[in-house]
N, CA, C and O atoms as CSV, one atom per row, in Angstrom:
chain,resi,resn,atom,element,x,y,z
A,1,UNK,N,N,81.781,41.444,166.004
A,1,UNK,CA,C,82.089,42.860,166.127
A,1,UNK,C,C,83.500,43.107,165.582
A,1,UNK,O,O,84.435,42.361,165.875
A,2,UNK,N,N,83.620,44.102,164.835
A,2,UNK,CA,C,84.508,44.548,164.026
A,2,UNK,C,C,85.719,45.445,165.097
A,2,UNK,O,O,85.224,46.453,165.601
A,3,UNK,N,N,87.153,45.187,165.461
A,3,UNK,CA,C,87.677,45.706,166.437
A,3,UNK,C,C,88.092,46.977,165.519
A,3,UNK,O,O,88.168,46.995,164.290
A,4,UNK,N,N,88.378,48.194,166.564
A,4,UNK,CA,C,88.567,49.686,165.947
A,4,UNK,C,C,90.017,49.856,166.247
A,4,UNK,O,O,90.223,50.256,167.393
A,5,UNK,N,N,91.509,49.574,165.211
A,5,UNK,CA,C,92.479,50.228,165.376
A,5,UNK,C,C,92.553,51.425,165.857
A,5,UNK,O,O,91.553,52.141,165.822
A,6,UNK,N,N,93.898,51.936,166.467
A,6,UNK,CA,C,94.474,53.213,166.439
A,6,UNK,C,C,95.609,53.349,165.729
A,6,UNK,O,O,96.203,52.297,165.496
A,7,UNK,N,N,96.007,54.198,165.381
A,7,UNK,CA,C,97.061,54.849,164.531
A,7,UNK,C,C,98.091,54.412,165.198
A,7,UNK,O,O,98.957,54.069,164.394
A,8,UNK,N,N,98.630,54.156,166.982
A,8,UNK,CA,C,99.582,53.793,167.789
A,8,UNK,C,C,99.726,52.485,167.107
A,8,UNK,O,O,100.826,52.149,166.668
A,9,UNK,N,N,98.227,51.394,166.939
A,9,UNK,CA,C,98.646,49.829,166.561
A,9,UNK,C,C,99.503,49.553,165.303
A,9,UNK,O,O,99.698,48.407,164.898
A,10,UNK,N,N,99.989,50.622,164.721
A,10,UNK,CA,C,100.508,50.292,163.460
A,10,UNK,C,C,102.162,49.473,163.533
A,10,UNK,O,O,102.512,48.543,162.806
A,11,UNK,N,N,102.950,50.096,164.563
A,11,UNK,CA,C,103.834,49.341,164.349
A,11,UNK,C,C,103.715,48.096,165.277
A,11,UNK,O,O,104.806,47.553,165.455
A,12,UNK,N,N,102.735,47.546,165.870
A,12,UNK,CA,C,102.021,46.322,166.195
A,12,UNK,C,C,101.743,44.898,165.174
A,12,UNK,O,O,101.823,43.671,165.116
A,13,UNK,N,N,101.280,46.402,164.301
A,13,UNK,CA,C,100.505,45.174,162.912
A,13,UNK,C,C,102.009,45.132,162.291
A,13,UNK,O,O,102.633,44.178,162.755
A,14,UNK,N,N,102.510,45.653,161.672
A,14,UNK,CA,C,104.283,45.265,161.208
A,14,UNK,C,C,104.575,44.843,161.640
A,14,UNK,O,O,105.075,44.084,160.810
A,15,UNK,N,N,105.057,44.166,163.231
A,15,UNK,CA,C,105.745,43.620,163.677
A,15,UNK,C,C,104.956,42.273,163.745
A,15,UNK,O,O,105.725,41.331,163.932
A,16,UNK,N,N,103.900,41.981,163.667
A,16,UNK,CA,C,102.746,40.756,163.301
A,16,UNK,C,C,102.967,40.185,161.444
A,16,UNK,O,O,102.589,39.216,160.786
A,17,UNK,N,N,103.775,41.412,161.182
A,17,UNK,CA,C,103.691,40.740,159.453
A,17,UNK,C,C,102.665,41.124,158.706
A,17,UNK,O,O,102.647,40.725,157.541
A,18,UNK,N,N,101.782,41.820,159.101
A,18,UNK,CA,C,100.263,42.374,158.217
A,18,UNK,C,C,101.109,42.989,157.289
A,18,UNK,O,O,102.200,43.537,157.446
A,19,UNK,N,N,100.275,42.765,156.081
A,19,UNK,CA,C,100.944,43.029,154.837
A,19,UNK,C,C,100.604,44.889,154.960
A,19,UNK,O,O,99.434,45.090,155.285
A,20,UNK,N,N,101.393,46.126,154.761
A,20,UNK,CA,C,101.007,47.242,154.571
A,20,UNK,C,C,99.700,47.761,154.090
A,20,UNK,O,O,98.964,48.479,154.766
A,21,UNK,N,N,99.459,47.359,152.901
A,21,UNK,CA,C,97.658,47.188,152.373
A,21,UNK,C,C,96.831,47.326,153.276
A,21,UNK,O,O,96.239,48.304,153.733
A,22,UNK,N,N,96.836,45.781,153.601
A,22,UNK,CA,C,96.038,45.641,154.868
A,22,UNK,C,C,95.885,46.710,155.951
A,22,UNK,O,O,94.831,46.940,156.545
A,23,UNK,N,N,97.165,47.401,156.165
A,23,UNK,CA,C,96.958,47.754,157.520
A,23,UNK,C,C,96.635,49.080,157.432
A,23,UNK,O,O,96.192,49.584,158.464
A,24,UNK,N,N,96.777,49.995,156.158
A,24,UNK,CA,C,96.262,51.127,155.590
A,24,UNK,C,C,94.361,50.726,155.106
A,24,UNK,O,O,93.610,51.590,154.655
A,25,UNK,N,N,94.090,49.772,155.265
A,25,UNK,CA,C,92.791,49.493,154.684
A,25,UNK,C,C,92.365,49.465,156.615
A,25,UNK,O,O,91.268,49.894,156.974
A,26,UNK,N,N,93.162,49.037,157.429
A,26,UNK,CA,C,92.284,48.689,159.062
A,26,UNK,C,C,92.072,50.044,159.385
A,26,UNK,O,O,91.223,49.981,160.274
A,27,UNK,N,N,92.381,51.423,159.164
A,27,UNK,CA,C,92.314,52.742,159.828
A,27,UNK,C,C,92.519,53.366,158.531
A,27,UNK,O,O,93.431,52.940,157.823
A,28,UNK,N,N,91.586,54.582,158.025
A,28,UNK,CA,C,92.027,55.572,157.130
A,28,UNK,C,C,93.422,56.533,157.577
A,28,UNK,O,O,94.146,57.116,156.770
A,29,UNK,N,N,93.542,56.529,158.678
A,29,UNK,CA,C,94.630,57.420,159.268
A,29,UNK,C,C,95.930,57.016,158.299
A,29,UNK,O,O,96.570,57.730,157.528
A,30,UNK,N,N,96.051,55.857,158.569
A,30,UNK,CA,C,97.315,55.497,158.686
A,30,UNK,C,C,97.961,55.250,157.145
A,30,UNK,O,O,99.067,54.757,156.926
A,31,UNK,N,N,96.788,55.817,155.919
A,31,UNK,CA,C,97.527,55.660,154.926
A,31,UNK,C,C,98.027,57.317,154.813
A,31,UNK,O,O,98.643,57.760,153.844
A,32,UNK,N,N,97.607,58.155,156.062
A,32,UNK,CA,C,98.981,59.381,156.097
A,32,UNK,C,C,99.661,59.256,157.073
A,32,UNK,O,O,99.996,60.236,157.739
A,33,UNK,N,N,99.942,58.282,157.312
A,33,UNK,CA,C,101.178,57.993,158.532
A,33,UNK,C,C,102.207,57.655,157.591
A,33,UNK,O,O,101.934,56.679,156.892
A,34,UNK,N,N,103.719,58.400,157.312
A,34,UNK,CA,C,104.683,58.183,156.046
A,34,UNK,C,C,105.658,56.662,156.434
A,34,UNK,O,O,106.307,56.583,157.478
A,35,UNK,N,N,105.628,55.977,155.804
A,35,UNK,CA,C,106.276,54.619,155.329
A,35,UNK,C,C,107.428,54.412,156.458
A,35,UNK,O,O,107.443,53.540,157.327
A,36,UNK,N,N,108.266,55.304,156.255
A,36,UNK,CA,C,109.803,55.909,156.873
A,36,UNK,C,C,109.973,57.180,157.498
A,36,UNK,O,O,109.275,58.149,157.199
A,37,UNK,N,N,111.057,57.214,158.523
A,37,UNK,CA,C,111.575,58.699,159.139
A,37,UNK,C,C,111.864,59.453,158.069
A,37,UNK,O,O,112.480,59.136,157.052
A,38,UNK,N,N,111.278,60.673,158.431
A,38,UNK,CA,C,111.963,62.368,157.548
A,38,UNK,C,C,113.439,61.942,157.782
A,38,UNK,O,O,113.800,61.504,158.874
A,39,UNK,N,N,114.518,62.122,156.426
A,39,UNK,CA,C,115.301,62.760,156.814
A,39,UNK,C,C,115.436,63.965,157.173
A,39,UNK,O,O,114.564,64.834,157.162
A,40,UNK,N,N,117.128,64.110,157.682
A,40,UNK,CA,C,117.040,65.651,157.861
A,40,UNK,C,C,116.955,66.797,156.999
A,40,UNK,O,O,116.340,67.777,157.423
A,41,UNK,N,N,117.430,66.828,155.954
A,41,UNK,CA,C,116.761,67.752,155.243
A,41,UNK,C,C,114.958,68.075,154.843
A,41,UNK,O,O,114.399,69.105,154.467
A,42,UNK,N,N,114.426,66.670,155.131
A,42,UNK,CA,C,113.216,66.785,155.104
A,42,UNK,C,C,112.554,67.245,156.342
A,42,UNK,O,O,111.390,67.615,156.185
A,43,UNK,N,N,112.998,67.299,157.442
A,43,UNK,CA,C,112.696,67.797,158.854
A,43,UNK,C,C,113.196,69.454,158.430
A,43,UNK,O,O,112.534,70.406,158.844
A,44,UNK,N,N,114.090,69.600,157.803
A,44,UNK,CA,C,114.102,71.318,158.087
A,44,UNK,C,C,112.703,72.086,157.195
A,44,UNK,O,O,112.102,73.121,157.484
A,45,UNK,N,N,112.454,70.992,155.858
A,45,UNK,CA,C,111.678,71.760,155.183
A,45,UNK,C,C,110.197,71.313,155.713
A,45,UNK,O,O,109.272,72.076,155.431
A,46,UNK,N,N,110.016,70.578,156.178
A,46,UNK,CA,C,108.657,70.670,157.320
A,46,UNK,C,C,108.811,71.522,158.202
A,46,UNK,O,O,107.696,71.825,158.626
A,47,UNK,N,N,109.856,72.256,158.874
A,47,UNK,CA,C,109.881,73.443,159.797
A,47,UNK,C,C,109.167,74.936,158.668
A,47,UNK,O,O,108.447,75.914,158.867
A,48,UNK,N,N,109.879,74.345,157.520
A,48,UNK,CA,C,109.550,75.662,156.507
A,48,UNK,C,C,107.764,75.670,156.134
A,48,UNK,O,O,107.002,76.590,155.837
A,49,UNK,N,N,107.599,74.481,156.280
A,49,UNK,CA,C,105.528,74.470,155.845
A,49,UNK,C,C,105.359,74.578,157.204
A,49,UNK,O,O,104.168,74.672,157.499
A,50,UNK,N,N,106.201,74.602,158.253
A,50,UNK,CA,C,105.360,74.840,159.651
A,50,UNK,C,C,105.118,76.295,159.659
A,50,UNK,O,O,103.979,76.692,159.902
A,51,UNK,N,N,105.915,76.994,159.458
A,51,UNK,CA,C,105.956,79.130,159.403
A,51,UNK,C,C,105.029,79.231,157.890
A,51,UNK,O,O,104.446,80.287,157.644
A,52,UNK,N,N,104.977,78.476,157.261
A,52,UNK,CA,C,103.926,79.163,156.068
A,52,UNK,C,C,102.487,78.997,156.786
A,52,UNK,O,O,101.561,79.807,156.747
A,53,UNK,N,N,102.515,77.986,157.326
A,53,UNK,CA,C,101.638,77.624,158.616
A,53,UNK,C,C,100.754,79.037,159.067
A,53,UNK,O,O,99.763,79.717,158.797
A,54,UNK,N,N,101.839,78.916,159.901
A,54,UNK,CA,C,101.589,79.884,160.806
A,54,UNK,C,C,101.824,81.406,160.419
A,54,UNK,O,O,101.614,82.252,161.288
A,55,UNK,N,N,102.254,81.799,159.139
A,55,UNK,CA,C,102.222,82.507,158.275
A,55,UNK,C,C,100.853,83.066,157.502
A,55,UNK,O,O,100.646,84.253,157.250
A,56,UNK,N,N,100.093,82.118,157.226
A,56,UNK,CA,C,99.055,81.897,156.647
A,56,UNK,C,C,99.034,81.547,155.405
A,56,UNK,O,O,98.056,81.006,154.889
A,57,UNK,N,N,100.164,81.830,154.763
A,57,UNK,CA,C,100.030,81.301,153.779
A,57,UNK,C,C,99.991,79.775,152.943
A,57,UNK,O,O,100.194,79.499,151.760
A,58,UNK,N,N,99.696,79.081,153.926
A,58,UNK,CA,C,99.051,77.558,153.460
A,58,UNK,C,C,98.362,76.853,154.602
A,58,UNK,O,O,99.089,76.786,155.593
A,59,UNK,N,N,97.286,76.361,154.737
A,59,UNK,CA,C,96.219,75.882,155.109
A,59,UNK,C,C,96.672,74.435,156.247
A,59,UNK,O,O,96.490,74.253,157.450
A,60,UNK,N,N,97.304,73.632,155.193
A,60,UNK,CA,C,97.724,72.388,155.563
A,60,UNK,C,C,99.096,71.614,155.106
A,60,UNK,O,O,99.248,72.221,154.046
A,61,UNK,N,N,100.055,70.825,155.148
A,61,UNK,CA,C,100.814,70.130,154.594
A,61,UNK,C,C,101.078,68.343,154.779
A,61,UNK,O,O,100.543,67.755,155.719
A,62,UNK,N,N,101.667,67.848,154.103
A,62,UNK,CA,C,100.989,66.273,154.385
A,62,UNK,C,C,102.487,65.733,153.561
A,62,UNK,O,O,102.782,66.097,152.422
A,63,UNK,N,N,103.390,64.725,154.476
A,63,UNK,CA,C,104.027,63.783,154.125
A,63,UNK,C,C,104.121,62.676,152.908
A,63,UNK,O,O,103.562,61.632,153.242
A,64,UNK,N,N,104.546,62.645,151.903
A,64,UNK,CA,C,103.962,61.963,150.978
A,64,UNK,C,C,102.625,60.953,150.741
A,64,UNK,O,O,102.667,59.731,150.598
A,65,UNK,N,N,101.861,61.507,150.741
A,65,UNK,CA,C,100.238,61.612,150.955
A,65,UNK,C,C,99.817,60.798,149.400
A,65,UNK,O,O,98.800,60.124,149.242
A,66,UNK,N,N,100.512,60.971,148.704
A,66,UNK,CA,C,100.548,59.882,147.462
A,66,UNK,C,C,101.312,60.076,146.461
A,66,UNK,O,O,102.293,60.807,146.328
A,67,UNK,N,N,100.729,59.279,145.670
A,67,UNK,CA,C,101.380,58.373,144.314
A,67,UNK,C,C,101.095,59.145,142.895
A,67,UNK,O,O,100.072,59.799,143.097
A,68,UNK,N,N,101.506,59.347,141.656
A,68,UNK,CA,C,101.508,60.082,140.509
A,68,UNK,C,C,102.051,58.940,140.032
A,68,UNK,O,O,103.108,58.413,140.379
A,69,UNK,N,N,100.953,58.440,138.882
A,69,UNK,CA,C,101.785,57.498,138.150
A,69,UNK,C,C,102.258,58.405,136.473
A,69,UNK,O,O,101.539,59.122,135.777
A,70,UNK,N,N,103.265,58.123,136.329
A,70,UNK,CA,C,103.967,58.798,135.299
A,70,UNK,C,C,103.921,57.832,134.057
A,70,UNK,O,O,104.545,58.394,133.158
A,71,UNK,N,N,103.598,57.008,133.767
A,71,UNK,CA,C,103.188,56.408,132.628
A,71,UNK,C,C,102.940,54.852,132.258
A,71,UNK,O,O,103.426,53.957,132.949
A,72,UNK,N,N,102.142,54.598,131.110
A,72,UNK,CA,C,101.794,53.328,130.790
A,72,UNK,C,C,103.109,51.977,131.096
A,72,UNK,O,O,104.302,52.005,130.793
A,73,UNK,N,N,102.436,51.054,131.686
A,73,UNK,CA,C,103.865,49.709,132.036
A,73,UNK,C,C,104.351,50.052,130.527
A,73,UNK,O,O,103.882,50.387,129.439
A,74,UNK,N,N,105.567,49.759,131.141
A,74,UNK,CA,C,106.802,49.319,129.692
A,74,UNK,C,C,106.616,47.566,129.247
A,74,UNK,O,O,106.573,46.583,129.987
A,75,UNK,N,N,106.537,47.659,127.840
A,75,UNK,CA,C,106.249,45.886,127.678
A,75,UNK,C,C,107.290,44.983,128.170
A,75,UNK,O,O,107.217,43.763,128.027
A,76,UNK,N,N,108.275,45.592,128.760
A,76,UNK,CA,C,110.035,44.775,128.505
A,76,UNK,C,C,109.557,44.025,130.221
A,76,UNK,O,O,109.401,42.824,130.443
A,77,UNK,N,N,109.433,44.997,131.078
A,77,UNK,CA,C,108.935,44.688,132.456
A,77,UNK,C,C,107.796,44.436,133.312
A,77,UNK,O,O,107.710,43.885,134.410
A,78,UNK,N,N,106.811,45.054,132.428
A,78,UNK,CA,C,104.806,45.412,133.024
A,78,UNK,C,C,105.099,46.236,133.751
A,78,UNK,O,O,104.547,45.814,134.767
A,79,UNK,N,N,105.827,47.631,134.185
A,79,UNK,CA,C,105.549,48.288,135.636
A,79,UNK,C,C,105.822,49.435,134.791
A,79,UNK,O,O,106.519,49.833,133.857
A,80,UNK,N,N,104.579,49.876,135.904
A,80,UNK,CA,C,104.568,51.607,135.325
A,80,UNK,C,C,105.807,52.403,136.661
A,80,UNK,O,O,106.108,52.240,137.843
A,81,UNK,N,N,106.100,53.103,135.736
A,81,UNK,CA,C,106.966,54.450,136.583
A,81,UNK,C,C,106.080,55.303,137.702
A,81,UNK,O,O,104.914,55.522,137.371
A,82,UNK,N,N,106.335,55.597,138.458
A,82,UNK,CA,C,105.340,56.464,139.721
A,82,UNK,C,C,106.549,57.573,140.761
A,82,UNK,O,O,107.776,57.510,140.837
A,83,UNK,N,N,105.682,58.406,141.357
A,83,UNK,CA,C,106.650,59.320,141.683
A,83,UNK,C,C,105.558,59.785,142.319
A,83,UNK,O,O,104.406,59.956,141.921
A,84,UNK,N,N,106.455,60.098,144.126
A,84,UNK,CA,C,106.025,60.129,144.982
A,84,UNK,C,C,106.939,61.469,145.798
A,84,UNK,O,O,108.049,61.466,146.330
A,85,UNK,N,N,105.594,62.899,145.555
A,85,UNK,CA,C,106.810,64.057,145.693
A,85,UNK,C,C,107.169,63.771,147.771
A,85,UNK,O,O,106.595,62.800,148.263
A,86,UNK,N,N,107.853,64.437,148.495
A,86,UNK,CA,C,108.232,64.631,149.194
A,86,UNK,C,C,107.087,65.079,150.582
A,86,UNK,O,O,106.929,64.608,151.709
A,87,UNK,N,N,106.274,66.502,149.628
A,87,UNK,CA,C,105.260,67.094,150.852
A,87,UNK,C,C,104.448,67.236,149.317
A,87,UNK,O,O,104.736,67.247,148.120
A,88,UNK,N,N,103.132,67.342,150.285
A,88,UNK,CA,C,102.147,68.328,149.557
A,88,UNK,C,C,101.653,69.549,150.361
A,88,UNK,O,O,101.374,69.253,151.523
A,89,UNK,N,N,101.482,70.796,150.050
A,89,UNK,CA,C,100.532,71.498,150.541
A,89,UNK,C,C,99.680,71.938,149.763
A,89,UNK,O,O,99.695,71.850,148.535
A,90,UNK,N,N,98.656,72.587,150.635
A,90,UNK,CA,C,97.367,73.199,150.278
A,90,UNK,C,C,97.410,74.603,150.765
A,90,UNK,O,O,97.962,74.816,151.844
A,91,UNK,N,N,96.881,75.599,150.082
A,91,UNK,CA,C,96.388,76.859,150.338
A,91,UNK,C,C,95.018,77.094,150.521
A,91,UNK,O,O,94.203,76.185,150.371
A,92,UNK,N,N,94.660,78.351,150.865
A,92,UNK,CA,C,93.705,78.529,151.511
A,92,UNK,C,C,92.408,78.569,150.581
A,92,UNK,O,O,91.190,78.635,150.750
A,93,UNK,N,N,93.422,78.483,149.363
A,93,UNK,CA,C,92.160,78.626,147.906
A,93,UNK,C,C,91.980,77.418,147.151
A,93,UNK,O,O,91.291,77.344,146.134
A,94,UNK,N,N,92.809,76.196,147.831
A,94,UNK,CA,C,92.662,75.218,147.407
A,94,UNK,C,C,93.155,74.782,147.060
A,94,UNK,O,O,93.038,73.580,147.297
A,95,UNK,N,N,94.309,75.229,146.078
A,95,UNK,CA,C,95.629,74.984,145.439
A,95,UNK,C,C,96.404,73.941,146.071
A,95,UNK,O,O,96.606,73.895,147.285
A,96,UNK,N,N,96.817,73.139,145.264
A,96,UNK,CA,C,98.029,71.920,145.268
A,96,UNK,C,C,99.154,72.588,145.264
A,96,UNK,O,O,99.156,73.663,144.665
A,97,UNK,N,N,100.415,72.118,145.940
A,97,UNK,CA,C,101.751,72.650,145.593
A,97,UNK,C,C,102.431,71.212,146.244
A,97,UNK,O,O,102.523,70.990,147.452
A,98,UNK,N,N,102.993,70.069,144.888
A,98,UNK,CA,C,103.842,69.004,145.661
A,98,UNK,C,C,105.333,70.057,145.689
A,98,UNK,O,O,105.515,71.185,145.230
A,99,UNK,N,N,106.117,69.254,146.332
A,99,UNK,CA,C,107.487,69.816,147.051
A,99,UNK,C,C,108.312,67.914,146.833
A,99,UNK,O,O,108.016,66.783,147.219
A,100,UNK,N,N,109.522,68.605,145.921
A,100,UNK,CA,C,110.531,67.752,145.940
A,100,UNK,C,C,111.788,68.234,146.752
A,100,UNK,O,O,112.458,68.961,146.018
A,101,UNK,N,N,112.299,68.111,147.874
A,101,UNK,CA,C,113.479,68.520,148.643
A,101,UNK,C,C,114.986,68.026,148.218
A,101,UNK,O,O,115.164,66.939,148.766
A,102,UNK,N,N,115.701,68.262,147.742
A,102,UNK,CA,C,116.972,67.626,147.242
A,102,UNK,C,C,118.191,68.499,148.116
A,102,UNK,O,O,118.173,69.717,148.294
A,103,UNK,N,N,119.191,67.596,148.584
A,103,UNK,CA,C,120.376,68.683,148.897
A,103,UNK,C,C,121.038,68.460,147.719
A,103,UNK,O,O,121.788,69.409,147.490
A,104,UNK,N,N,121.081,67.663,146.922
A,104,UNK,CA,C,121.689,67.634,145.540
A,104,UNK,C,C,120.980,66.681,144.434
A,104,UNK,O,O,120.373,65.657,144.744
A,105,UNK,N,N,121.134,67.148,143.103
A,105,UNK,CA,C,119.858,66.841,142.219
A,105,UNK,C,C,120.695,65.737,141.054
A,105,UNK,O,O,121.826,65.710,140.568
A,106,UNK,N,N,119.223,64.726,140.909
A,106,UNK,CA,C,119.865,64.035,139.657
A,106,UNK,C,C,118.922,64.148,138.526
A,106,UNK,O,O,117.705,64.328,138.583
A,107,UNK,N,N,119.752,64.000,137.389
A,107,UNK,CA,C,118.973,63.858,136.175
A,107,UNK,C,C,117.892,64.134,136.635
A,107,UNK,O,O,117.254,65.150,136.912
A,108,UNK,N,N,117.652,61.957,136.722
A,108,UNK,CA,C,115.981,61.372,136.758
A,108,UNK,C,C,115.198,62.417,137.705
A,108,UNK,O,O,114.127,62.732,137.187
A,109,UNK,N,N,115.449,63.100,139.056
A,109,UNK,CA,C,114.841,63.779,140.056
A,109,UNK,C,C,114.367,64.818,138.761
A,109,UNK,O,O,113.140,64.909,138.720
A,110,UNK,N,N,115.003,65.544,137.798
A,110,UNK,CA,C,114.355,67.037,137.650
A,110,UNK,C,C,113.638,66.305,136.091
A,110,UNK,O,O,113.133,67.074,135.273
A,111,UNK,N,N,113.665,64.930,135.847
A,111,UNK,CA,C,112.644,64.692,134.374
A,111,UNK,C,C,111.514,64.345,135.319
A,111,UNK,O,O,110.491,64.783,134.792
A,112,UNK,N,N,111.217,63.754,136.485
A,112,UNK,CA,C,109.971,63.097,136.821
A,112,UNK,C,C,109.402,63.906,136.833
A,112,UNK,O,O,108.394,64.002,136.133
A,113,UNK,N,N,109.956,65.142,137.912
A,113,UNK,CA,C,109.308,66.205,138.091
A,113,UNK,C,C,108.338,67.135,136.782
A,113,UNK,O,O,107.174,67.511,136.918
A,114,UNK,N,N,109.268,67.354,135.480
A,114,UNK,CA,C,108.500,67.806,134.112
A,114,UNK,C,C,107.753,66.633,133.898
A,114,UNK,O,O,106.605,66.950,133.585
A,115,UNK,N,N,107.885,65.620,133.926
A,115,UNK,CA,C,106.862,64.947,133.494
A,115,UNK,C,C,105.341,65.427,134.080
A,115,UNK,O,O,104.336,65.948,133.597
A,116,UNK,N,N,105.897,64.806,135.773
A,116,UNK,CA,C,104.613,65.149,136.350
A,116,UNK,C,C,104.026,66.338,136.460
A,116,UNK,O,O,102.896,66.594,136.876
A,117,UNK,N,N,105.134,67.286,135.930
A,117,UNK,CA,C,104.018,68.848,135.495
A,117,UNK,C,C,103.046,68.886,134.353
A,117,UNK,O,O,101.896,69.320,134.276
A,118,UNK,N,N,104.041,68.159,133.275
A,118,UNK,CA,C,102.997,68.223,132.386
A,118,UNK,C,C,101.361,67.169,132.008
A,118,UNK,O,O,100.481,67.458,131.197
A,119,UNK,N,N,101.457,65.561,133.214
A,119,UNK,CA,C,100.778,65.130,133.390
A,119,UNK,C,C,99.755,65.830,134.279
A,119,UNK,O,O,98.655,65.919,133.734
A,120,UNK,N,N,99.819,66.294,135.371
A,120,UNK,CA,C,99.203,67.119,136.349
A,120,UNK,C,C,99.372,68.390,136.193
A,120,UNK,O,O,100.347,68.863,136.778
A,121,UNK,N,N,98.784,69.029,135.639
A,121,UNK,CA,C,98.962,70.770,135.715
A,121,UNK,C,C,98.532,71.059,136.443
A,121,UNK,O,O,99.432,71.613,137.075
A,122,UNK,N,N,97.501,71.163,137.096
A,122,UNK,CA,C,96.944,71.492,138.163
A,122,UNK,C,C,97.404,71.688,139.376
A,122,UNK,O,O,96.897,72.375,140.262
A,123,UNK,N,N,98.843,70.776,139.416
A,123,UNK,CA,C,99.157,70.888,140.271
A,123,UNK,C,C,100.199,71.700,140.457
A,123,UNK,O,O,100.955,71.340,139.555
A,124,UNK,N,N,100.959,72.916,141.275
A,124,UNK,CA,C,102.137,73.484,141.233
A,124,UNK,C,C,103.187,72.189,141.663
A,124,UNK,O,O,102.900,71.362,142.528
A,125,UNK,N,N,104.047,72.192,141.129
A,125,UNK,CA,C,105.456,71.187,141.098
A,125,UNK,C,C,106.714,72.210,141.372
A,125,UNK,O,O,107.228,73.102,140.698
A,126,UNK,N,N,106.923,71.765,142.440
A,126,UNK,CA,C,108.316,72.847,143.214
A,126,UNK,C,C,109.554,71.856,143.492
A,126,UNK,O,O,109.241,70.673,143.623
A,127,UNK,N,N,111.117,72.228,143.615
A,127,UNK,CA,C,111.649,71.271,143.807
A,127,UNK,C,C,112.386,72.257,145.026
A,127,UNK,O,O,112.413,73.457,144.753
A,128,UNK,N,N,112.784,71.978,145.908
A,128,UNK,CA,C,113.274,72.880,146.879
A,128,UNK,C,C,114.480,71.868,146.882
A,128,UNK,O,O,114.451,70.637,146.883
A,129,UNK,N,N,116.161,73.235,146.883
A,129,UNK,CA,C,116.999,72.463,146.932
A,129,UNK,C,C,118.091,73.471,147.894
A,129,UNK,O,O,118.240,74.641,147.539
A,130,UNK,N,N,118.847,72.936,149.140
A,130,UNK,CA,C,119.340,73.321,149.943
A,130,UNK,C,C,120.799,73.403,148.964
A,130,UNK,O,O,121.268,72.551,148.211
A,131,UNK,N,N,121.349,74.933,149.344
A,131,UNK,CA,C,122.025,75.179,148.561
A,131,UNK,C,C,123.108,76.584,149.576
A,131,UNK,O,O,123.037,77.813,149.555
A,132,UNK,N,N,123.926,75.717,150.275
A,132,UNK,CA,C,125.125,77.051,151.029
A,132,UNK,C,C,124.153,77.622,152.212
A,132,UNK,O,O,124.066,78.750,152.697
A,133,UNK,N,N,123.170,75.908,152.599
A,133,UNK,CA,C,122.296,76.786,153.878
A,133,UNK,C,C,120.821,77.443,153.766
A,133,UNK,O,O,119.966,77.823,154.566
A,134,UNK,N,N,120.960,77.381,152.399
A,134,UNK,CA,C,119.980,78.409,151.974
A,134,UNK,C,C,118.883,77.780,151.254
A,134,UNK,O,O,119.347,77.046,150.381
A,135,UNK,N,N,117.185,77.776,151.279
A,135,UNK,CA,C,116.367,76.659,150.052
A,135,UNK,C,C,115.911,77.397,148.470
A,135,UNK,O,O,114.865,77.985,148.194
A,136,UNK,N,N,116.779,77.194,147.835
A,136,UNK,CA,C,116.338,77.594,146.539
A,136,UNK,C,C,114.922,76.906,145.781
A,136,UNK,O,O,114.543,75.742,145.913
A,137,UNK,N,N,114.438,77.712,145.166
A,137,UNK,CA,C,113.262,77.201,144.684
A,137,UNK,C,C,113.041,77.284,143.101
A,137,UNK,O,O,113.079,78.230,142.314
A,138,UNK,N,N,112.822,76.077,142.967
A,138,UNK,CA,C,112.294,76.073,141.446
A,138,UNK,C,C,111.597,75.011,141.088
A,138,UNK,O,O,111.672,73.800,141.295
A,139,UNK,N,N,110.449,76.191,140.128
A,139,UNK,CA,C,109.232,75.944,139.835
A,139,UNK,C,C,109.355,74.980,138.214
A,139,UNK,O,O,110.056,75.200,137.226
A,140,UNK,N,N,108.336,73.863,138.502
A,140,UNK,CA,C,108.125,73.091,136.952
A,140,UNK,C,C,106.730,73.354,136.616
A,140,UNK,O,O,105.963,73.547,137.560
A,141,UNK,N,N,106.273,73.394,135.418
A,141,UNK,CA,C,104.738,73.375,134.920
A,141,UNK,C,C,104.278,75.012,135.099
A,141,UNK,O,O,104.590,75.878,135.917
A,142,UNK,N,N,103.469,74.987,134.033
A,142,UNK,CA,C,102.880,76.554,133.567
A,142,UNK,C,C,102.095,77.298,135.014
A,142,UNK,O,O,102.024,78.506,135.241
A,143,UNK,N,N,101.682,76.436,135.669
A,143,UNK,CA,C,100.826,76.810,137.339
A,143,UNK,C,C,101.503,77.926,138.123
A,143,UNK,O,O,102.467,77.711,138.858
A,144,UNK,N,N,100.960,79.126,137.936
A,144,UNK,CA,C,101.371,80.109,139.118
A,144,UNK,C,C,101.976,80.023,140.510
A,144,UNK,O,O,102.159,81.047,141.169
């Protein structure tokens, strides 16, 4: 008989050494249980998908929920580039919107982002950046 994790056993299996894989393969849950703590800027802008919430204007939101690989391995190393936005949400029509949170921005942060607009269109690509208190927003890729 096959034993049934809970989402609680996870930092059980880490502290046993189960390789991560593994322990996202013992429970579907737990490959949306996020790696690491929100920082704090990432805790204020989960307060902000909590009122769109409850706003209505988005359905659901989810902790880096996955992976975007941004292009073919480089021959120098074998590893492809990947980029992993911050949040995702969903609207009520279905719509994708990843969310990059920055209190301050680099280069590489605002090329992944065009990249991954123009690899994923589909998806809206937002970078939310705390700015004098305040979250400024700006949009990458042709997506409404």
């Amino acid at each position: 008989m096959i034993e049934k994790f809970k989402s609680s056993d996870r930092k059980a299996l880490e502290k046993a050494g189960v390789a991560p894989k593994l322990i996202d393969s013992l429970v579907p849950e737990f490959k949306k249980m996020p790696r690491k703590k929100m920082t704090g800027l990432e805790l204020e802008f989960a307060q902000v998908l909590e009122v769109e919430i409850n706003q209505g204007y988005i359905e659901s939101w989810h902790r880096e929920p996955m992976k975007f690989c941004l292009g073919a391995a480089s021959k120098k190393t074998n590893r492809r580039t990947w980029y992993m936005p911050d949040f995702i949400a969903v609207d009520y029509s279905g719509k994708i919107t990843a969310y990059e949170c920055k209190g301050f921005e680099r280069e590489d942060d605002r090329l992944k982002l065009k990249v991954a607009a123009k690899l994923y269109p589909w998806i809206r690509w937002v970078m939310m950046k705390k700015i004098n208190g305040k979250w400024d927003r700006e949009m990458f890729g042709d997506v409404e």
